[in-house]
C-alpha positions as CSV (number, residue, x, y, z in Angstrom):
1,X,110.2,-249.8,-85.9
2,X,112.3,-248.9,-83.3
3,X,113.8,-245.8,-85.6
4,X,110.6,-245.0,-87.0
5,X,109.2,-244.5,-83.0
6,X,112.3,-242.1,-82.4
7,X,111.5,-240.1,-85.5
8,X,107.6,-239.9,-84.3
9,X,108.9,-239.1,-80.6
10,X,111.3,-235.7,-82.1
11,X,108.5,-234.3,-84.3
12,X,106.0,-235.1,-81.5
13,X,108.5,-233.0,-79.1
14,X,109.1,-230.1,-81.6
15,X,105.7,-229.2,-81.8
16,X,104.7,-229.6,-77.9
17,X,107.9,-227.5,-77.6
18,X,106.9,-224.8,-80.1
19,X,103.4,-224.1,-78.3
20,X,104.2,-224.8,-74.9
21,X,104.5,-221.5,-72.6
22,X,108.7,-220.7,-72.4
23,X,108.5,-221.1,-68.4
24,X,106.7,-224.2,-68.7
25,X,108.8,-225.8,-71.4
26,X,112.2,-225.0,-69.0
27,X,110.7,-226.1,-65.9
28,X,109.9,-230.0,-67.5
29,X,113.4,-229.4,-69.0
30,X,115.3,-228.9,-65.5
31,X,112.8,-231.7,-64.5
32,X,114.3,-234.0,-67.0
33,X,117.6,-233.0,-66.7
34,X,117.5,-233.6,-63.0
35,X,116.1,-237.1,-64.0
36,X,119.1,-237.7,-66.0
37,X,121.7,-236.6,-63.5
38,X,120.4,-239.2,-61.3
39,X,119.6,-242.2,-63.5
40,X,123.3,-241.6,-65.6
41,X,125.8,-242.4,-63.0
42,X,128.5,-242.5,-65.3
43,X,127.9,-239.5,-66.5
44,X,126.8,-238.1,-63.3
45,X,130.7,-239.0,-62.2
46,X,132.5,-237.7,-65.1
47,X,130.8,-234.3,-65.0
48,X,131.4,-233.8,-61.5
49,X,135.5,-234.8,-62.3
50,X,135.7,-232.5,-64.9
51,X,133.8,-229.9,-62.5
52,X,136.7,-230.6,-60.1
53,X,139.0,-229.3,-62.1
54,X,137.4,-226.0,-63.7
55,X,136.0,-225.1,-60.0
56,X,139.4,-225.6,-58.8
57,X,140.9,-227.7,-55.8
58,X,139.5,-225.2,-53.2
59,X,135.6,-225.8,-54.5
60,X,133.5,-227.2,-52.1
61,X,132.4,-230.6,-53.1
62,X,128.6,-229.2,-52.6
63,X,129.6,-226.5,-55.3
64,X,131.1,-229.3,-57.6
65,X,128.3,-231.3,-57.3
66,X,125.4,-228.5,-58.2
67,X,127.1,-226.6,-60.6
68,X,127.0,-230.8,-62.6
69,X,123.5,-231.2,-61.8
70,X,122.8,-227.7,-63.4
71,X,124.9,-228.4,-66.3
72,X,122.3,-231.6,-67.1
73,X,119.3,-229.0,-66.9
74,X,121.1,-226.7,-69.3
75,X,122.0,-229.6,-71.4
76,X,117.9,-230.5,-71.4
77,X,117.0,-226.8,-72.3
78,X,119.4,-226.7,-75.1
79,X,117.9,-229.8,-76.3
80,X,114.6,-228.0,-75.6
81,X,115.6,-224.6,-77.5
82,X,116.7,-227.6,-80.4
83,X,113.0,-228.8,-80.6
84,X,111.4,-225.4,-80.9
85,X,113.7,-224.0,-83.5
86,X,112.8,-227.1,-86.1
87,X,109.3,-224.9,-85.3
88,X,109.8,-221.4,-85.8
89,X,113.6,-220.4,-85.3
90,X,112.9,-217.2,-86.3
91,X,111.7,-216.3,-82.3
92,X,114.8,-217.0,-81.0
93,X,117.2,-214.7,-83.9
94,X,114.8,-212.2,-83.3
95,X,113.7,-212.1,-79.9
96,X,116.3,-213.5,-77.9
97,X,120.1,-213.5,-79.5
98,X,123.0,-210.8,-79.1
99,X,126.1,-211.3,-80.7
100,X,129.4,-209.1,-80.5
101,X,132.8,-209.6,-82.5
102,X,131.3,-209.4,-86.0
103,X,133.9,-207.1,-87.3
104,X,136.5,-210.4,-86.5
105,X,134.8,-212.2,-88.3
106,X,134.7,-210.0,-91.0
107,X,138.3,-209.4,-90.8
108,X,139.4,-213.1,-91.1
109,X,136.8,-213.6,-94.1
110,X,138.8,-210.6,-96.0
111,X,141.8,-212.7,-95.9
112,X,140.1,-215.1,-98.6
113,X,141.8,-218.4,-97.5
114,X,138.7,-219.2,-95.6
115,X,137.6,-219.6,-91.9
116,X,137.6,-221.8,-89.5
117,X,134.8,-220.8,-86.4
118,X,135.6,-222.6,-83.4
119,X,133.4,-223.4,-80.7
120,X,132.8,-225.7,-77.4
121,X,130.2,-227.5,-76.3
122,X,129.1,-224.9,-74.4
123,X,126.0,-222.7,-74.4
124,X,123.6,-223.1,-77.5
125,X,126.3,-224.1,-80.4
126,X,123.0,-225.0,-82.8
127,X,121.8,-221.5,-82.4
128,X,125.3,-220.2,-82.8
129,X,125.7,-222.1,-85.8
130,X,121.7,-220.6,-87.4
131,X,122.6,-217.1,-85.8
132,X,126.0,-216.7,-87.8
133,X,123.9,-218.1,-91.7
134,X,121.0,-215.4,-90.2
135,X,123.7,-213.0,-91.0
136,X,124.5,-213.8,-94.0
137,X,127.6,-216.0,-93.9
138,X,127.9,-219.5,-95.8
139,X,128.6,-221.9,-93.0
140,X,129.6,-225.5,-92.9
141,X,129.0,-227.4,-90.1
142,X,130.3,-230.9,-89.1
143,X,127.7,-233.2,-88.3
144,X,127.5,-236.3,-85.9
145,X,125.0,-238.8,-87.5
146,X,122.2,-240.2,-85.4
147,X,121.3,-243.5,-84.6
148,X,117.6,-243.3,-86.5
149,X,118.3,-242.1,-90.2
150,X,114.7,-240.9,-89.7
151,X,115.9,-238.4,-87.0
152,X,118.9,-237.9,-88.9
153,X,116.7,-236.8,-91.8
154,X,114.9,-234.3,-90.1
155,X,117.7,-232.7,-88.2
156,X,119.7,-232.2,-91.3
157,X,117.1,-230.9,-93.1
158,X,116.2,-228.3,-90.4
159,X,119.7,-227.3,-90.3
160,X,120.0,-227.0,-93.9
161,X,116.9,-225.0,-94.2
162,X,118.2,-222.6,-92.1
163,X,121.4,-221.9,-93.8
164,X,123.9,-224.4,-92.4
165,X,125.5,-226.4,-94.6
166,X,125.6,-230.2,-92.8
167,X,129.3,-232.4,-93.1
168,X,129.2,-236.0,-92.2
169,X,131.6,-236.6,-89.6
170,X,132.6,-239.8,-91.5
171,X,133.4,-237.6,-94.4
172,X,134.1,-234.3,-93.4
173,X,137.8,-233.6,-94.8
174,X,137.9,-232.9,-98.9
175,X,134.3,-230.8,-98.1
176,X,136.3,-229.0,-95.4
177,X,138.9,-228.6,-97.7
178,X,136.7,-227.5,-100.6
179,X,134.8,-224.9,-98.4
180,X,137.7,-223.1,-96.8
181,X,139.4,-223.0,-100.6
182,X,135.5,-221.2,-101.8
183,X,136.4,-219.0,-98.8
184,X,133.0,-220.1,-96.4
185,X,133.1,-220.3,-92.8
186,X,133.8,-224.2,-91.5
187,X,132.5,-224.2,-87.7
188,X,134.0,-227.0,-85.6
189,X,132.8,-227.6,-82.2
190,X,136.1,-229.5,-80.2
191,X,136.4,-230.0,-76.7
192,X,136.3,-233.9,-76.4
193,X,138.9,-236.1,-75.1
194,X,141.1,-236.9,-77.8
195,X,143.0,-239.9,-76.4
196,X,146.4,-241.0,-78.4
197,X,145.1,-239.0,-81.5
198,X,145.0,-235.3,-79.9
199,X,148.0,-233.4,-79.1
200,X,149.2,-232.3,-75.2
201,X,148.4,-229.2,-74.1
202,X,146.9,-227.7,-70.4
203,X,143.6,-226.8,-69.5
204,X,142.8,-225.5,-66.8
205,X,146.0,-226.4,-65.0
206,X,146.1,-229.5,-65.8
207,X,147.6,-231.8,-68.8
208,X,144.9,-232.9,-71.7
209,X,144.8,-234.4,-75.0
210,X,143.0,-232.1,-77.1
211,X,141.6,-232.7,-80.9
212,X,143.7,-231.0,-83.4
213,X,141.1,-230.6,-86.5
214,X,141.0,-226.4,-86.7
215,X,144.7,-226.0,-85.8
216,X,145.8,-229.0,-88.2
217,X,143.4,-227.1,-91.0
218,X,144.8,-223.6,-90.4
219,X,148.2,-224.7,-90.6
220,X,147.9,-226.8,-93.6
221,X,145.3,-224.1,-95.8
222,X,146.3,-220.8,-93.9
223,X,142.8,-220.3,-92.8
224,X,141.8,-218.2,-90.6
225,X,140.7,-218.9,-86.7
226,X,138.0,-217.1,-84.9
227,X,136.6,-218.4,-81.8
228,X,132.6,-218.2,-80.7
229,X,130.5,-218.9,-78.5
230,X,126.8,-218.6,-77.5
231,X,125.8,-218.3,-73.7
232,X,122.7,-218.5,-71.9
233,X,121.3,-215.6,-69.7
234,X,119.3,-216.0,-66.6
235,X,116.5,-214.6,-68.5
236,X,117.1,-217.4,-71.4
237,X,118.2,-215.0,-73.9
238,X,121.2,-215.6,-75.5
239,X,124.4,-213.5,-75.7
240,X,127.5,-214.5,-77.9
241,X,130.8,-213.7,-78.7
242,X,133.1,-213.6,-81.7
243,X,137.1,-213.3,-80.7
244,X,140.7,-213.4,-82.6
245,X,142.9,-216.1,-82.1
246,X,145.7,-215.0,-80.4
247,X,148.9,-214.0,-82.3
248,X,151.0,-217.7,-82.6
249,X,154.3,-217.7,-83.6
250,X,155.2,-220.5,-85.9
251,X,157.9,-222.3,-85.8
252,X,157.9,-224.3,-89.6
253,X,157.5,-227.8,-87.6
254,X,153.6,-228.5,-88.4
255,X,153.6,-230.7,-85.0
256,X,154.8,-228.1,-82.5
257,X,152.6,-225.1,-84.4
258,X,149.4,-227.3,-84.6
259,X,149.4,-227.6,-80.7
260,X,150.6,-224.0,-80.1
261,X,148.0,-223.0,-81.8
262,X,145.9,-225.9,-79.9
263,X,147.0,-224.6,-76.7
264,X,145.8,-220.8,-77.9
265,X,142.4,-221.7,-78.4
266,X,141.6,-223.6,-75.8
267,X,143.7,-221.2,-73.3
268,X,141.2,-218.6,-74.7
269,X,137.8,-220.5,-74.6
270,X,138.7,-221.6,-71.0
271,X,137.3,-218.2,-70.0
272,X,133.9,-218.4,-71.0
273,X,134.0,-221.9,-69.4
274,X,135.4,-220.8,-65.7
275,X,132.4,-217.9,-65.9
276,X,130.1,-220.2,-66.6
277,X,130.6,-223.6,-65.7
278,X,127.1,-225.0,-65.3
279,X,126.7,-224.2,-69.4
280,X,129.3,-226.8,-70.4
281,X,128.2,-229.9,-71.5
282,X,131.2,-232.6,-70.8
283,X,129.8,-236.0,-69.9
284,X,133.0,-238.0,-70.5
285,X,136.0,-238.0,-68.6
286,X,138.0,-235.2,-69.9
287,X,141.3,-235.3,-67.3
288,X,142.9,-238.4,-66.2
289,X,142.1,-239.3,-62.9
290,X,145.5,-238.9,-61.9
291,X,145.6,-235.0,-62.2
292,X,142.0,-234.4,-60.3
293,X,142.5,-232.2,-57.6
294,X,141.7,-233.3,-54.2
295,X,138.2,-233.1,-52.8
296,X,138.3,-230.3,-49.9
């Protein structure tokens, strides 16, 4: 019952948010995320850690503090923009998305080994994900599986009928495999704290354990790596970005190139992070306490 209630509630949603006035529809968003940013004091903590360290030590703790609570109403409207695509996607390709870099994606496709997108939680990655099979490419997306199979359903389904290709996250490696070996795009959104299973690198000045899934997959197939990202305007059109990796020399010890090329793509994606910080969704703890930086 309980599943079957959550299903009803994201249909319900989708279609208020498909015919509700744009204004309107972000307004109850910020509301909500507001809401959430109060009621969620773990999470309320953790973002404002991990806001610590991208503002830097010499942030004011007021800064800190409202660029978290405007990551939670970002976080809302992206879940907001979510509901009105399983409506009518076609507004927001059309109406509201840029996206430079193409020609490095092209590039790494004309190797024919496959490649491997890699993104952040940061921005809109859904829409970056429906924008890039818009264009034409075949892309494979990992999926997290909800709690309801009803909701879990629907999302795939909306995904799929857009052109993205869904992965279970329980099952994702031999269709990873098969799809950079068919030469498709895999996109892999990996910014999480990985614990004992990631490898050490820095971000933003400070020590991390960071997932290695793309570099562990390049390495291994000789994929390609192109990084992307899809960022929020004031306006709420979207502008993205498709960069290179940067050049990684390899050393033949799979360890020490999986987190050089670790520490390349998260080296490059911290920029779009520091410009934007209140468009980065990090509820969990990302840096050990030990490392924060000192209120000032």
């Amino acid at each position: 019952m309980i599943h079957t209630l959550k299903y009803w509630g994201v249909l319900a949603t989708s279609h208020v948010a498909g015919w509700l006035p744009t204004p309107l529809l972000y307004s109850l968003a910020d509301v909500a995320g507001d809401a959430v940013y109060w009621a969620w004091p773990r999470g309320r903590r953790n973002t404002i850690a991990n806001m610590r360290h991208v503002l830097g030590r010499h942030a004011r703790e007021a800064d800190v503090r409202r660029v978290s609570r405007h990551s939670f109403r970002n976080y809302v409207r992206l879940m907001a923009d979510f509901a009105r695509t399983l409506q009518k996607p076609d507004d927001f390709l059309e109406q509201r998305v840029q996206v430079s870099g193409w020609e490095h994606l092209d590039e790494a496709i004309a190797q024919g080994q496959g490649v491997i997108v890699v993104g952040l939680h940061l921005g809109n990655w859904d829409l970056a994900g429906l924008t890039l099979a818009a264009n034409g490419y075949i892309v494979n997306a990992v999926m997290e599986n909800f709690a309801s199979p009803q909701v879990d359903q629907l999302v795939r389904a909306a995904r799929e009928s857009w052109g993205v290709r869904c992965i279970p996250l329980h099952s994702m490696l031999r269709p990873l495999y098969e799809a950079l070996r068919r030469n498709e795009i895999v996109a892999l959104v990996t910014d999480r704290p990985a614990g004992p299973d990631g490898t050490a690198i820095r971000f933003f000045d400070s020590p991390v354990s960071w997932p290695t899934g793309p570099a562990n997959l390049a390495v291994r197939t000789g994929a390609q790596i192109v990084l992307g990202y899809l960022l929020r305007r004031p306006d709420n059109t979207f502008v993205g970005q498709l960069l290179p990796l940067p050049p990684v020399k390899r050393t033949g010890d799979r360890r020490q190139d999986v987190q050089r090329v670790t520490q390349a793509i998260v080296t490059t994606l911290e920029e779009p992070i520091r410009n934007h910080p209140e468009q980065w969704f990090m509820f969990r703890q990302m840096w050990d306490e030990s490392s924060s930086p000192d209120k000032t």
